[in-house]
C-alpha positions as CSV (number, residue, x, y, z in Angstrom):
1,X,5.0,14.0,-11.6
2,X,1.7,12.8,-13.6
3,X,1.9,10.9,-17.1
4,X,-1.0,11.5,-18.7
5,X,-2.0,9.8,-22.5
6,X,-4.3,11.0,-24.1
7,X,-6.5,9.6,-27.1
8,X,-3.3,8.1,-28.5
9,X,-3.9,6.3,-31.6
10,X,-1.3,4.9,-34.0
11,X,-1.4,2.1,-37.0
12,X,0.9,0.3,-39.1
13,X,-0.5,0.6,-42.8
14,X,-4.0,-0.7,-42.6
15,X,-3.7,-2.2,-39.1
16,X,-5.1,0.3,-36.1
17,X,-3.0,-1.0,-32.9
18,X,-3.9,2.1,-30.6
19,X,-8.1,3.8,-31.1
20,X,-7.7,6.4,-28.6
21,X,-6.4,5.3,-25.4
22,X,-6.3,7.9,-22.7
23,X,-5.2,7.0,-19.0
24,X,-3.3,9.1,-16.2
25,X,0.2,7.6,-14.2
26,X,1.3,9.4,-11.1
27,X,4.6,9.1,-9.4
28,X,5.0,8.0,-6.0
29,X,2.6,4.6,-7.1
30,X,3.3,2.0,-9.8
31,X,0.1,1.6,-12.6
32,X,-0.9,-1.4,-14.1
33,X,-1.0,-1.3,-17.9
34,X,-2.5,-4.7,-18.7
35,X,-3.3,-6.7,-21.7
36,X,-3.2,-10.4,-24.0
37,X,-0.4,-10.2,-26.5
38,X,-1.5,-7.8,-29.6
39,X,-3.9,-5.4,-27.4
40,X,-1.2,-2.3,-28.1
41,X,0.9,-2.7,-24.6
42,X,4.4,-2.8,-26.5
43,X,3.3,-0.1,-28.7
44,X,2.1,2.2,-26.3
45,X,5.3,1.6,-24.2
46,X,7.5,2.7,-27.7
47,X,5.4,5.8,-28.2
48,X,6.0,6.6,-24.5
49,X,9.7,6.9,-25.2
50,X,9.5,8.0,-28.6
51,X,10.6,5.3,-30.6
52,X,7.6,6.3,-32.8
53,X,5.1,9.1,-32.7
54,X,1.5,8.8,-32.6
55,X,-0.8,9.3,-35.4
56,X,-2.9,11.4,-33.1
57,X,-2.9,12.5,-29.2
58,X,-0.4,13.0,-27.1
59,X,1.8,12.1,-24.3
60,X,1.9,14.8,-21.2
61,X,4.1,15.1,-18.4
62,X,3.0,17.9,-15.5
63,X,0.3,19.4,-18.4
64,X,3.0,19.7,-21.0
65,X,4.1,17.9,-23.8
66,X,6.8,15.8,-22.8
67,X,10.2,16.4,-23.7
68,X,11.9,13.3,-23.9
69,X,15.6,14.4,-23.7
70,X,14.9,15.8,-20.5
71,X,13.8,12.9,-18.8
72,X,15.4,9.9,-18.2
73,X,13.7,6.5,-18.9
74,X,14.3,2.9,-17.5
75,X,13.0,-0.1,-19.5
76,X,12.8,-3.7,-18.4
77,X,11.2,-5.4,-21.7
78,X,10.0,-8.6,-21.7
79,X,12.6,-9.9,-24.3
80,X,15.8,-10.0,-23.2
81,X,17.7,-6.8,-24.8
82,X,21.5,-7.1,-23.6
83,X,24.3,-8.8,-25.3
84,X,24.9,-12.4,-24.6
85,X,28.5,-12.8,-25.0
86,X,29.5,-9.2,-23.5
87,X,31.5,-9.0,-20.0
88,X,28.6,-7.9,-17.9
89,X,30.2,-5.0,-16.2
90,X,31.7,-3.6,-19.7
91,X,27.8,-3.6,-20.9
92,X,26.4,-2.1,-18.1
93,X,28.9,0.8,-18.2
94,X,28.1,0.9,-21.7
95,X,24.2,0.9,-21.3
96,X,25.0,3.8,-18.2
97,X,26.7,5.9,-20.7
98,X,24.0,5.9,-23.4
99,X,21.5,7.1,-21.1
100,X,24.1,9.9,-20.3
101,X,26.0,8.9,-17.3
102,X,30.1,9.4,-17.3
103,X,32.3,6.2,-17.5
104,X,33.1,6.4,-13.8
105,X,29.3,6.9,-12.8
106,X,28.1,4.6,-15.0
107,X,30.9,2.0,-13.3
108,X,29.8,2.8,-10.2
109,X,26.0,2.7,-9.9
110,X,26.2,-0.9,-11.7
111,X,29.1,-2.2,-8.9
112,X,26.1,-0.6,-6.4
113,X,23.4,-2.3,-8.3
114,X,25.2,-5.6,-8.7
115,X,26.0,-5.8,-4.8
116,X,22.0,-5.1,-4.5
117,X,21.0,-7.7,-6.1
118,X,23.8,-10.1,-5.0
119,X,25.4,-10.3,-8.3
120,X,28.9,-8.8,-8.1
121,X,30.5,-11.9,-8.4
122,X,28.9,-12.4,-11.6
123,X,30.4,-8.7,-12.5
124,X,33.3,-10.1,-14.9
125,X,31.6,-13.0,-16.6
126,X,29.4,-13.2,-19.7
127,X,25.8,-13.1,-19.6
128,X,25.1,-16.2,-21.2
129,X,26.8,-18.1,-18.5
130,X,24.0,-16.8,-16.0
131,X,21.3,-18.3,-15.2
132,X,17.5,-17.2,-16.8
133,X,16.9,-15.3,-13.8
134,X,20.6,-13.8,-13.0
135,X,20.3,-12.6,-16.8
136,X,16.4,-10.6,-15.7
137,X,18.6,-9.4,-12.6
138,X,21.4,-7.8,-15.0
139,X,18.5,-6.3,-17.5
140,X,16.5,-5.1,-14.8
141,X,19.8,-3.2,-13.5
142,X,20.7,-2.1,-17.0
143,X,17.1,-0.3,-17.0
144,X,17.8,1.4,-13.5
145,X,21.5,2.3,-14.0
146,X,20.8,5.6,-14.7
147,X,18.4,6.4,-12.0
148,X,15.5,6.9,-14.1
149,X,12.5,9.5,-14.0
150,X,9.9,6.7,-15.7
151,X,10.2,3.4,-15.0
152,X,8.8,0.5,-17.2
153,X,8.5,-2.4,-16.3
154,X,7.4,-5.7,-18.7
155,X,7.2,-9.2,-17.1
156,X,9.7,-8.3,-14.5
157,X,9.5,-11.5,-12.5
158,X,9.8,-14.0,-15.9
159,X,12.5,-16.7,-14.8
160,X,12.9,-15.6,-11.2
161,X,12.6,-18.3,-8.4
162,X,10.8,-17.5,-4.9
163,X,14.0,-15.7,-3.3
164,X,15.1,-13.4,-6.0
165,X,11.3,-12.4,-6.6
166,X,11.4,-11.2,-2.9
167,X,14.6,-9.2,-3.8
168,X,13.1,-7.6,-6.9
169,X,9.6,-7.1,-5.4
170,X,11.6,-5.2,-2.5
171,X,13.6,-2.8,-5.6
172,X,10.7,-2.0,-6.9
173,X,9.0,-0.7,-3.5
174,X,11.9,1.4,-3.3
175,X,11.6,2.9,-6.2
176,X,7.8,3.5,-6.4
177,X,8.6,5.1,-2.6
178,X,11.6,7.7,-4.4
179,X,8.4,9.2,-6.2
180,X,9.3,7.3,-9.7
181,X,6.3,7.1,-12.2
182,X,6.0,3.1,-12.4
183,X,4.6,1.3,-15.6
184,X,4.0,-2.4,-14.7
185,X,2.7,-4.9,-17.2
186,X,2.4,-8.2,-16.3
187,X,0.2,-11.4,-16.8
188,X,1.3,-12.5,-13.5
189,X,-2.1,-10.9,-11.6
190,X,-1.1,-11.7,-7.8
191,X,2.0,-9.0,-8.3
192,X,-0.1,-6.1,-9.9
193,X,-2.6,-6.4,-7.3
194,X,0.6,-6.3,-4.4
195,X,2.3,-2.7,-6.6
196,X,-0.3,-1.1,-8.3
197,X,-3.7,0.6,-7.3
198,X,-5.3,1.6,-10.5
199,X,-4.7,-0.4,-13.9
200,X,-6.0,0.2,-17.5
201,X,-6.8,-3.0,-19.5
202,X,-6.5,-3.0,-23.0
203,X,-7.9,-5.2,-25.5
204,X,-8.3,-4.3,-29.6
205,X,-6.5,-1.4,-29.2
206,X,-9.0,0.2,-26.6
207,X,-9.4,0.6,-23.3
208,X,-11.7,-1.7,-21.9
209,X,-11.7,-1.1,-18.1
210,X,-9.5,1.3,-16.2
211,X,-9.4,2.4,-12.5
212,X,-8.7,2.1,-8.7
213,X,-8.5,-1.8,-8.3
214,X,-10.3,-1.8,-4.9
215,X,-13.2,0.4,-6.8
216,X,-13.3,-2.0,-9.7
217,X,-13.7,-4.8,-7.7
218,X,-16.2,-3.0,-5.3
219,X,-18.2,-2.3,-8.5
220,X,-19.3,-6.0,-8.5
221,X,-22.1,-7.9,-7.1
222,X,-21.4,-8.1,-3.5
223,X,-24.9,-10.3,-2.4
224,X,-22.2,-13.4,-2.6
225,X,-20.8,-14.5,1.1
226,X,-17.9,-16.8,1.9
227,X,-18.1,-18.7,5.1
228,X,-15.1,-20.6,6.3
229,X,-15.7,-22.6,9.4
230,X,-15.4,-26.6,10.4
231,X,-19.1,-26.1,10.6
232,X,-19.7,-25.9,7.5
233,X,-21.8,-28.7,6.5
234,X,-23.9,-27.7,9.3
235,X,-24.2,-24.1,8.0
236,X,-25.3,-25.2,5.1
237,X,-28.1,-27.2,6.4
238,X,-28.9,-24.5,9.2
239,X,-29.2,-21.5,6.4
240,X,-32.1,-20.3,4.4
241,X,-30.5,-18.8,1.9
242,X,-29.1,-20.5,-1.2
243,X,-25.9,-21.7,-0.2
244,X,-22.8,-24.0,-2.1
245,X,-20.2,-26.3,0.2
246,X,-16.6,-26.7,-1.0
247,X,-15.0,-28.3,1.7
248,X,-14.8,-25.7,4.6
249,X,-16.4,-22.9,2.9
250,X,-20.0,-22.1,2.9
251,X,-21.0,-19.9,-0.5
252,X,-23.9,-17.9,0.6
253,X,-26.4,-15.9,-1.7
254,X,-28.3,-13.0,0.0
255,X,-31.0,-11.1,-1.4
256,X,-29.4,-8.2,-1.4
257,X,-26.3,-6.4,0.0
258,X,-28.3,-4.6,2.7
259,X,-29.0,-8.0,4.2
260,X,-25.3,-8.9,5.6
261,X,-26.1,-8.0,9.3
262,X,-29.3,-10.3,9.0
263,X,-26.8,-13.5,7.9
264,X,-24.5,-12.4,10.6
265,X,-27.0,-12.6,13.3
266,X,-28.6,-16.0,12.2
267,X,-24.5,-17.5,12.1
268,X,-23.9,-15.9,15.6
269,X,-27.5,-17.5,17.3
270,X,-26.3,-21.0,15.7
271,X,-23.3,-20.9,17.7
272,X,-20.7,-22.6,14.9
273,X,-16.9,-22.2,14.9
274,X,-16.3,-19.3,12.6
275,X,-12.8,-19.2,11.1
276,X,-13.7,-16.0,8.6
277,X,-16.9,-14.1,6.5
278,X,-15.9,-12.0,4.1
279,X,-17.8,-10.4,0.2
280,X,-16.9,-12.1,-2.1
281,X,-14.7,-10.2,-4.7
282,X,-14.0,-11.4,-8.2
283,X,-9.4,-11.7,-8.6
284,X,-7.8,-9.5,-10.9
285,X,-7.1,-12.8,-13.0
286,X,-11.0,-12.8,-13.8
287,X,-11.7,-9.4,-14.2
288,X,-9.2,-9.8,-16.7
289,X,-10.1,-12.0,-18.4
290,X,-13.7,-11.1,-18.9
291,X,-12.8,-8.2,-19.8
292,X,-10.4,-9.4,-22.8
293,X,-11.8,-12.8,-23.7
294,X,-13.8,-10.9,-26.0
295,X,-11.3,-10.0,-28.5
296,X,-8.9,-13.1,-29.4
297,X,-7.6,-12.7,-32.5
């Protein structure tokens, strides 16, 4: 399946949230749809599942407009949306149902979720007795109950602690592997970089960068070398080039890309202990950040 949005704009009275944003989702990979609070994530995420229509554009699925009651959607928002002082299995059943499931289906896809996730001893209490991160657990599980076509995800990993992010990062591998169009919007950097390859960053309402990660970064200046070694305060003083020490690492400025092999050979006639050389690449974070630093409101 391919998502495509295109030149989507929307406003509330004389505010324009959405100026046009286009970008493409394919199934089988999860996309990163990234942003500071008030760049149009939320609102794009509503018009998606037709809580509201756009002004102008429109959403496609396979080339075609997309028709909504055909396809089933999952939704992990960032606020908690579930009832607090509900029986957890009597609201999952509930949630199963609405998205069109029978009573017995929906019963049993959440006991198979809840044994997924560890959590079917937790089947017969009330949410609000569950910790932050059980309660993300039962809400992602409520978005997934129905075994949903388009999958969005917000701040999935809010609350979670080191072993129950290794459970969830693991769901959502198998999910993006069942050929499921994946939405992921987080402002955690290290886990879009782990699911998603390409990413659109909004800011103002606008698209501000979009693309294959790996191409973004590649887009950078790439004349900056890292050189990790306990040598390294003797690289430094054995180099020509402009260099910066930080402890075991060796910042090197070449001239120009082209001129890479030329460091390598000076490093390998010195004869130092070379842990690693690598480009330096700019993170996600900081592409991010440039990119939307811009437009605080």
């Amino acid at each position: 399946m391919k998502l495509e949005f295109k030149n989507i704009q929307k406003s509330f009275g004389d505010n324009h949230v959405l100026k046009g944003i286009s970008f493409t989702a394919e199934s089988g990979n999860a996309f990163g749809l990234l942003g500071r609070n008030g760049a149009g994530k939320t609102t794009s995420i509503r018009i998606l599942m037709g809580v509201f229509e756009a002004d102008v554009g429109e959403v496609l699925l396979d080339g075609e407009p997309i028709e909504r009651s055909k396809i089933k959607f999952g939704y992990l928002p960032e606020e908690r949306g579930l009832y607090p002082k509900r029986v957890i299995a009597e609201q999952l059943s509930y949630f199963g149902q609405l998205r069109g499931l029978s009573k017995k289906e929906a019963s049993a896809a959440a006991d198979k979720w809840l044994e997924r996730l560890s959590m079917s001893e937790y089947k017969d209490k009330k949410l609000d007795t569950l910790s932050k991160g059980n309660q993300q657990k039962i809400q992602l599980i409520a978005a997934l109950i129905s075994d949903p076509d388009i999958v969005v995800l917000d701040e999935p990993f809010s609350g979670l602690d080191p072993v129950n992010a290794m459970l969830l990062k693991d769901v959502i591998k198998e999910i993006i592997a069942q050929g499921k169009i994946v939405l992921f919007s987080s402002h955690q950097m290290n886990y879009i970089e782990e699911f998603c390859d390409n990413i659109a960053i909004l800011s103002g309402g606008e698209i501000v960068l979009s693309g294959h990660i790996d191409e973004i970064k590649r887009s950078y200046d790439r004349t900056l070398i890292l050189v990790e070694s306990e040598d390294a305060s003797k690289i430094s003083g054995y180099l020509k080039e402009q260099c910066e020490l930080d402890g075991n690492t060796v910042r090197v400025r070449i001239e120009s890309e082209d001129k890479k092999n030329q460091l390598l050979s000076e490093l390998s006639s010195g004869g130092f202990n070379i842990d690693s050389i690598r480009v330096y690449e700019p993170s996600l974070s900081d592409i991010f950040v440039q990119y939307t630093s811009k437009n605080v409101r």
